[in-house]
C-alpha positions in Angstrom: 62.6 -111.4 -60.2 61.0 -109.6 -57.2 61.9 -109.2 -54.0 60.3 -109.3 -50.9 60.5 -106.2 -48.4 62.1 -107.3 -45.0 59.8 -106.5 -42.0 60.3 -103.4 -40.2 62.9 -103.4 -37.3 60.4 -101.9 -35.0 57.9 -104.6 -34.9 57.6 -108.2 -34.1 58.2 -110.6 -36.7 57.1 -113.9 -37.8 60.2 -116.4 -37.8 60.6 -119.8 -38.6 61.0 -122.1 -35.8 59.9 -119.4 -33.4 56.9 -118.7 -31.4 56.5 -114.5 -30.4 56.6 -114.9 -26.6 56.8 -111.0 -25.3 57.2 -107.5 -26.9 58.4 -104.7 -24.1 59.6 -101.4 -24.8 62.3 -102.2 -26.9 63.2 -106.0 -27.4 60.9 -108.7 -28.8 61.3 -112.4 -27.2 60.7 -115.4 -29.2 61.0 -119.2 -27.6 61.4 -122.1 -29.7 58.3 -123.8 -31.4 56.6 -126.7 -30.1 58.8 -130.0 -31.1 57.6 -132.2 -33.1 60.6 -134.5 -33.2 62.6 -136.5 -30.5 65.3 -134.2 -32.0 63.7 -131.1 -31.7 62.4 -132.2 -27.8 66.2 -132.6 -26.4 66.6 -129.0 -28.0 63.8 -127.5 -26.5 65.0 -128.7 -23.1 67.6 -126.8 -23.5 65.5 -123.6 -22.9 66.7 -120.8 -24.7 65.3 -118.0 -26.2 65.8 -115.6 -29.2 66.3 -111.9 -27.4 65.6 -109.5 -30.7 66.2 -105.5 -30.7 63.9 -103.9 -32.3 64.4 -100.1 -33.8 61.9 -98.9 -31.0 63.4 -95.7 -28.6 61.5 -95.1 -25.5 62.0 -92.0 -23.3 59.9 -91.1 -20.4 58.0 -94.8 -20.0 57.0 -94.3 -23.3 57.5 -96.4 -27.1 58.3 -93.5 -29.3 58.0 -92.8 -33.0 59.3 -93.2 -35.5 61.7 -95.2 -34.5 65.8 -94.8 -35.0 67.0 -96.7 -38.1 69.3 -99.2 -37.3 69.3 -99.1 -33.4 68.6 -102.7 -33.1 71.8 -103.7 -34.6 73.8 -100.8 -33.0 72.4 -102.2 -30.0 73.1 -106.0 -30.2 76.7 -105.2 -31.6 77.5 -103.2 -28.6 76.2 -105.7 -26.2 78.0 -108.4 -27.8 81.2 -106.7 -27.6 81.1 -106.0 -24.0 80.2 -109.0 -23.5 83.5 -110.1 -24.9 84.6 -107.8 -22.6 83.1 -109.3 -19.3 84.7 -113.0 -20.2 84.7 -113.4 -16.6 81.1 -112.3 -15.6 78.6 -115.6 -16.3 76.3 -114.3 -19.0 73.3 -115.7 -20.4 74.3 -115.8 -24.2 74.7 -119.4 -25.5 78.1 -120.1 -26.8 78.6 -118.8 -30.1 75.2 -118.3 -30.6 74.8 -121.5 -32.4 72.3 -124.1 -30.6 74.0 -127.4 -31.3 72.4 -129.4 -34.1 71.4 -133.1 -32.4 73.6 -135.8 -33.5 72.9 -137.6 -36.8 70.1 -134.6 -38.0 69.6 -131.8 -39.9 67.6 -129.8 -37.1 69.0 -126.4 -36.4 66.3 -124.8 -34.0 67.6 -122.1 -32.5 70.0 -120.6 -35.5 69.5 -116.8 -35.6 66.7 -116.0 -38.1 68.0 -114.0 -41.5 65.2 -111.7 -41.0 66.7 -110.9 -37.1 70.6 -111.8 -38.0 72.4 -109.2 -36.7 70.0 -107.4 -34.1 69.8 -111.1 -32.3 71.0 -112.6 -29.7 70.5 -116.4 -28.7 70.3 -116.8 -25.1 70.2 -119.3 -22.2 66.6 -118.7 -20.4 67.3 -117.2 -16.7 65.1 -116.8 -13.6 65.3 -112.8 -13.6 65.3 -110.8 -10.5 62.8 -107.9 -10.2 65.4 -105.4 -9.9 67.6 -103.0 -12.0 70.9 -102.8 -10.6 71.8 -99.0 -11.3 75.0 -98.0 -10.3 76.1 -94.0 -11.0 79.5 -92.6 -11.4 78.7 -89.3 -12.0 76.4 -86.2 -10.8 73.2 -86.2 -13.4 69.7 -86.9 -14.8 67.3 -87.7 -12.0 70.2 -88.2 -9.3 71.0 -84.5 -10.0 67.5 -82.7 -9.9 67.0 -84.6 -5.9 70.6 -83.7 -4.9 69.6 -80.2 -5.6 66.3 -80.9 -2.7 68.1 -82.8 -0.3 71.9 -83.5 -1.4 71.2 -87.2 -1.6 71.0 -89.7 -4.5 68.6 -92.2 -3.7 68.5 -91.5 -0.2 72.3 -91.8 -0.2 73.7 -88.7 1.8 76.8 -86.9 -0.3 79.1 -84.1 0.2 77.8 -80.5 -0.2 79.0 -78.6 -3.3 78.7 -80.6 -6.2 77.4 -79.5 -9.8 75.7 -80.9 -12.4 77.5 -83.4 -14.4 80.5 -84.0 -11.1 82.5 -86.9 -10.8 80.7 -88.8 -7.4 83.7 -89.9 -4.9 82.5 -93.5 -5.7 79.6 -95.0 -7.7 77.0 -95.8 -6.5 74.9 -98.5 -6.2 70.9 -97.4 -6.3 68.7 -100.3 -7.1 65.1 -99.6 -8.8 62.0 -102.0 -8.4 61.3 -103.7 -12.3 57.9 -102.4 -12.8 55.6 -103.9 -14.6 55.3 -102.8 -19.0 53.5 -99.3 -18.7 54.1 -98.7 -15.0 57.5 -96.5 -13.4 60.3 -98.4 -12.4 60.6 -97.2 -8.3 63.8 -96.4 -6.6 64.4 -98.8 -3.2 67.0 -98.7 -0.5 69.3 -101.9 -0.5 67.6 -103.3 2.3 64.2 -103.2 0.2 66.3 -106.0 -2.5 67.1 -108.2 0.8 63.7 -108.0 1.6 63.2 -109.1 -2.2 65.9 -111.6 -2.6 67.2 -112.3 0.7 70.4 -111.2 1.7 73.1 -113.3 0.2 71.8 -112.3 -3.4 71.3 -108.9 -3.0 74.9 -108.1 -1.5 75.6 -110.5 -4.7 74.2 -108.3 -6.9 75.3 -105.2 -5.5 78.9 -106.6 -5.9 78.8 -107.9 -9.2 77.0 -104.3 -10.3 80.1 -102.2 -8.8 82.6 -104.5 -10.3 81.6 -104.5 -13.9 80.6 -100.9 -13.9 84.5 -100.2 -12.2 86.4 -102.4 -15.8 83.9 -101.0 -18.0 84.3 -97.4 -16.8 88.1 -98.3 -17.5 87.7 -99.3 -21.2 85.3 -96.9 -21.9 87.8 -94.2 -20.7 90.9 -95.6 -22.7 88.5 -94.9 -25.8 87.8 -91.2 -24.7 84.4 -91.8 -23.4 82.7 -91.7 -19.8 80.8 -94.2 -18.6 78.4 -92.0 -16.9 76.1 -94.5 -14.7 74.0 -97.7 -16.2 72.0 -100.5 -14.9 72.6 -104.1 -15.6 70.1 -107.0 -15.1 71.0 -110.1 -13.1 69.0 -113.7 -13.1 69.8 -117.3 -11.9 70.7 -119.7 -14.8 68.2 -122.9 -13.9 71.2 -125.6 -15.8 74.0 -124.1 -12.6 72.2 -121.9 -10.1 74.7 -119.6 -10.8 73.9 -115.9 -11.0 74.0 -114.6 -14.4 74.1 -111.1 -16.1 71.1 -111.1 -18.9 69.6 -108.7 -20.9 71.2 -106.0 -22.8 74.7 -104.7 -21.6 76.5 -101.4 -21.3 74.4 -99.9 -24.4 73.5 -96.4 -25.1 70.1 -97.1 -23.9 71.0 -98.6 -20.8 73.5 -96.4 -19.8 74.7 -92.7 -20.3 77.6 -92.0 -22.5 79.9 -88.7 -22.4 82.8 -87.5 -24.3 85.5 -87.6 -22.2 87.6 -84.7 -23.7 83.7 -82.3 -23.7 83.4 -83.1 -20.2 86.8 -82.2 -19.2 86.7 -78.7 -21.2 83.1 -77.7 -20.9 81.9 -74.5 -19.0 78.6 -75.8 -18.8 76.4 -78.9 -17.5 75.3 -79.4 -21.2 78.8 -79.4 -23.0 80.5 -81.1 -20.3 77.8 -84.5 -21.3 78.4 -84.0 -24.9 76.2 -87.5 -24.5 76.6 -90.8 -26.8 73.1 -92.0 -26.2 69.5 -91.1 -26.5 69.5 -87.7 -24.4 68.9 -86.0 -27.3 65.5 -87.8 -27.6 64.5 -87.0 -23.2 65.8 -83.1 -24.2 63.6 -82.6 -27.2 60.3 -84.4 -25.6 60.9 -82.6 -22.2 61.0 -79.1 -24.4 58.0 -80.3 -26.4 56.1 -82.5 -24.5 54.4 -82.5 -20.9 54.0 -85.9 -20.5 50.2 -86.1 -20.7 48.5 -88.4 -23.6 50.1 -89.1 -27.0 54.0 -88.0 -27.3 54.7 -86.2 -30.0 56.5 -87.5 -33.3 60.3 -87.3 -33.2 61.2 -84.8 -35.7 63.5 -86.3 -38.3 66.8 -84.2 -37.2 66.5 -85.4 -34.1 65.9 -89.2 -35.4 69.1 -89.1 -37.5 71.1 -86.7 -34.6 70.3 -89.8 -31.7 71.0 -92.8 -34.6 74.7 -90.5 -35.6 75.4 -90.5 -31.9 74.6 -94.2 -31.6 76.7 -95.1 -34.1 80.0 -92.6 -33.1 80.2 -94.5 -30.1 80.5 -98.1 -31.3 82.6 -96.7 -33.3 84.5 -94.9 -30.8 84.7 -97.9 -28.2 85.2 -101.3 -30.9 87.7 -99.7 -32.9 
C-alpha cells in the first residue's frame, strides 16, 4: 500500500469543495465552489469562508523561509482558544465550525478539509475595516525606538523616564492603516479612522480594542505570561450589521508575549522580554540582514528555537 505525502503547510492547497480565493503573508483563503445543486446554492448564501494557517513566518513585510514546522496549527489552536475566551465579543467563526448539512441531503460544503483539519478555521464572511487596531501595554519594539526621539508613541505624549520594556500607565490604543500585500502598514492618529469609518465606528473600535486587550492581559497573567501589546481586526458581519472581531486572535504573531516571572527579575531590556513569539526571527534578520533584496534563510536553530517558543506558550496559557 502507498501513501500519499500531505501538501506542505506553507503553501496553498487544492481542496475539495474549495475554490483558492487569496494567499497573504501568512493565511490562505478558500470560498466555497460554485453550486451545482439547489442544496449546495442555500449553502453558498450563507457566505463563509475556509481561513487556513499556513507554516509561513514573516518579519519585516517579508514571507520568510523555511518556514516554522507546525505554526499553522499552533496558530489556529491558540486562536480558537481565545476565542472561547472572548464568548462575549461577536466573532466571525461559524458555530462549531460545522456548516449545517441542508435538510434531507448528504451535502457537507463547508466541513474542514482533512488536508487543512487542524490549522482551519470555518468562518462567517465579514466586511473588514482597513485598520489594525493595535493597542500596547508595555514600552517596546517600534513604540520604544520613537519614544527615545520624541517621548511619544504614536504621536501620544508620555511621561519622561521610562525604559525599554516599562509597564505604560495605560494601553494604548494606536491604530495602523491595512496596507496593501507588499506595502507597510502606516501608523494614523484616531481622528485619521473617523475620517476612515466615521465616528461612531471608530470610537467602536477603539473600545472594543481596549476591552479585550484589558481580560486578555488578565488571563494571560494568571498563566505567568505578559501580554505585551497586539492588534486585533474588526469587520461588520453582512447577516446582523453587527461589528465583529475576525481574523486571527491574541497569537504569537499578532501579538508580543513575555514571561512574566523574566520580566519581573531581569536587569536588562532583553531578559526582562524573555518573548513567546517570533522575536527571535526580527533579532536574527535585523543582525543579518539590511533589509534590501532577498532575506536570508533562517538558520535551522533559530527555526526550531521560534517553533519551541510557539509551542511553550500554548502550553503555558491552555493548560
Amino acid at each position: 500500500m502507498t501513501h500519499e505525502t500531505p501538501p506542505p503547510a506553507s503553501v496553498a492547497v487544492d481542496l475539495p469543495g474549495w475554490t483558492h480565493s487569496y494567499s497573504g503573508k501568512v493565511r490562505d483563503l478558500y470560498v466555497p465552489d460554485a453550486p451545482s445543486s439547489a442544496a449546495a446554492a442555500k449553502l453558498s448564501a450563507l457566505d463563509r469562508v475556509l481561513v487556513v494557517a499556513s507554516d509561513r513566518v514573516s518579519a519585516f513585510d517579508h514571507v520568510l523561509e523555511p518556514g516554522i514546522p507546525g505554526k499553522g496549527e499552533l496558530l489556529t489552536t491558540l486562536s480558537l482558544w481565545w476565542f472561547d475566551r472572548l464568548a462575549d465579543v461577536p466573532n466571525h467563526l461559524v458555530a462549531d465550525h460545522v456548516m449545517s448539512k441542508d435538510a434531507g441531503t448528504e451535502h457537507t460544503v463547508g466541513l474542514i478539509p482533512a488536508a487543512v483539519a487542524g490549522r482551519a478555521m470555518l468562518c462567517k464572511r465579514l466586511a473588514m475595516f482597513p485598520i489594525e487596531c493595535v493597542v500596547r501595554g508595555y514600552l517596546t519594539g517600534s513604540g520604544w525606538k520613537e519614544y527615545q526621539v520624541s517621548q511619544t508613541v504614536c504621536g501620544i505624549p508620555l511621561p519622561a523616564g521610562l525604559t525599554n520594556g516599562d509597564r505604560l500607565p495605560e494601553p494604548l490604543y494606536t491604530p495602523a492603516w491595512k496596507a496593501p500585500l507588499g506595502e507597510h502598514d502606516e501608523n494614523i492618529s484616531f481622528e485619521r479612522t473617523v475620517e476612515l469609518v466615521g465616528a461612531d465606528v471608530a470610537a467602536a473600535l477603539r473600545d472594543a480594542s481596549l476591552s479585550i486587550f484589558r481580560a486578555a492581559s488578565a488571563i494571560a497573567e494568571s498563566a505567568g505570561v505578559i501580554l505585551a501589546d497586539t492588534k486585533f481586526e474588526f469587520g461588520t458581519d453582512p447577516e446582523t450589521g453587527v461589528i465583529t472581531l475576525g481574523d486571527e486572535v491574541l497569537t504569537s504573531d499578532s501579538s508580543r508575549y513575555w514571561d512574566a516571572a523574566a520580566w519581573q527579575n531581569g536587569t536588562t531590556p532583553e531578559a526582562r522580554m524573555a518573548s513567546f513569539d517570533k522575536q527571535i526571527v526580527r533579532d536574527w534578520l535585523a543582525a543579518n540582514w539590511d533589509q534590501t533584496g532577498t532575506p536570508p534563510l533562517l538558520p535551522t536553530h533559530i527555526v526550531k528555537q521560534t517553533a519551541a517558543r510557539y509551542r511553550e506558550l500554548l502550553e503555558r496559557l491552555t493548560e
